[in-house]
C-alpha positions in Angstrom: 93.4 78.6 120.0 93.4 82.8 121.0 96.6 82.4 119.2 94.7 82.3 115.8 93.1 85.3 116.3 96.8 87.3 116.9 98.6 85.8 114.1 95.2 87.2 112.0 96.1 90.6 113.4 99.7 89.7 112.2 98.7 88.8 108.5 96.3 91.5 108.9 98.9 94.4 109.0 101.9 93.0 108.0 101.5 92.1 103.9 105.1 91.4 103.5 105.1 88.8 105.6 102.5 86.7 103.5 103.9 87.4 99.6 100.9 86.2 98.1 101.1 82.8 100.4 101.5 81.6 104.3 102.3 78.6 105.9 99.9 76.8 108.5 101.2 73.5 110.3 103.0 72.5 107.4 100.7 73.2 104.2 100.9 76.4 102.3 97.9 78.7 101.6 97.6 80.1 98.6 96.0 83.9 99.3 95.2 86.2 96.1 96.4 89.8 96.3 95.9 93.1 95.2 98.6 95.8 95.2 97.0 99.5 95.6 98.3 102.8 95.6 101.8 101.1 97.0 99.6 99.0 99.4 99.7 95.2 99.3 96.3 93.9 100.3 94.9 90.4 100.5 92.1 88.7 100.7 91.2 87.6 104.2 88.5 84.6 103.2 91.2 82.3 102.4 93.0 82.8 105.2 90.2 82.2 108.0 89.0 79.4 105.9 92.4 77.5 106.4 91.9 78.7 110.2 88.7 77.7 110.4 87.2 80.8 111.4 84.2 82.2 109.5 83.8 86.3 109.2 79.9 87.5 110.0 78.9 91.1 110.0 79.9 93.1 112.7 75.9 93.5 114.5 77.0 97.2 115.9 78.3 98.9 112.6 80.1 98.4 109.6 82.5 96.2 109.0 82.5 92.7 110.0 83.4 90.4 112.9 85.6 86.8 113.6 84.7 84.8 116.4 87.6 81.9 117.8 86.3 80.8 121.7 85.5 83.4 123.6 87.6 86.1 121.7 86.1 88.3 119.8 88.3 90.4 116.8 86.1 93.4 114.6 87.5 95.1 111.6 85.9 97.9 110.1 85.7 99.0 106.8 88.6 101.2 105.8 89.6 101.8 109.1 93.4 101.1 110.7 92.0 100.7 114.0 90.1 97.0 115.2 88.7 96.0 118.1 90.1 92.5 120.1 88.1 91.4 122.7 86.4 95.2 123.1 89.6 97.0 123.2 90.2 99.2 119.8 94.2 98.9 118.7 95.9 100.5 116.2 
């Protein structure tokens, strides 16, 4: 199941690859968008609700965090930067 927690990272940072919608095990997700300053950005409720993840409020700043097992993914709040499993990637 760590595998959810990469392909988040994927949708994360790779817009293009979702269009507005992504596929998961054979039913399509419907994920509203909103285009900024050449940016495509999307919301990320829907998609951890099809994963059955929930997002809580990251307890050591801001931002928030998404539990899956033992793994442990935090994204902060305008940043480009998030931590998985207490390593910070770009």
């Amino acid at each position: 199941m760590h595998w959810m927690l990469k392909a988040l990272v994927y949708l994360i940072f790779s817009a293009q690859a979702i269009a507005g919608t992504f596929t998961l095990e054979g039913r399509r997700v419907a994920v509203p968008t909103l285009e900024r300053g050449g940016m495509l950005y999307f919301q990320l409720d829907p998609v951890l609700s099809a994963l059955g993840l929930l997002r809580e409020p990251y307890r050591a700043g801001k931002g928030f965090q998404v539990t899956c097992q033992d793994r442990l993914l935090v994204l902060g709040e305008d940043s480009a930067f998030i931590i998985l499993d207490g390593e910070i990637q770009q």
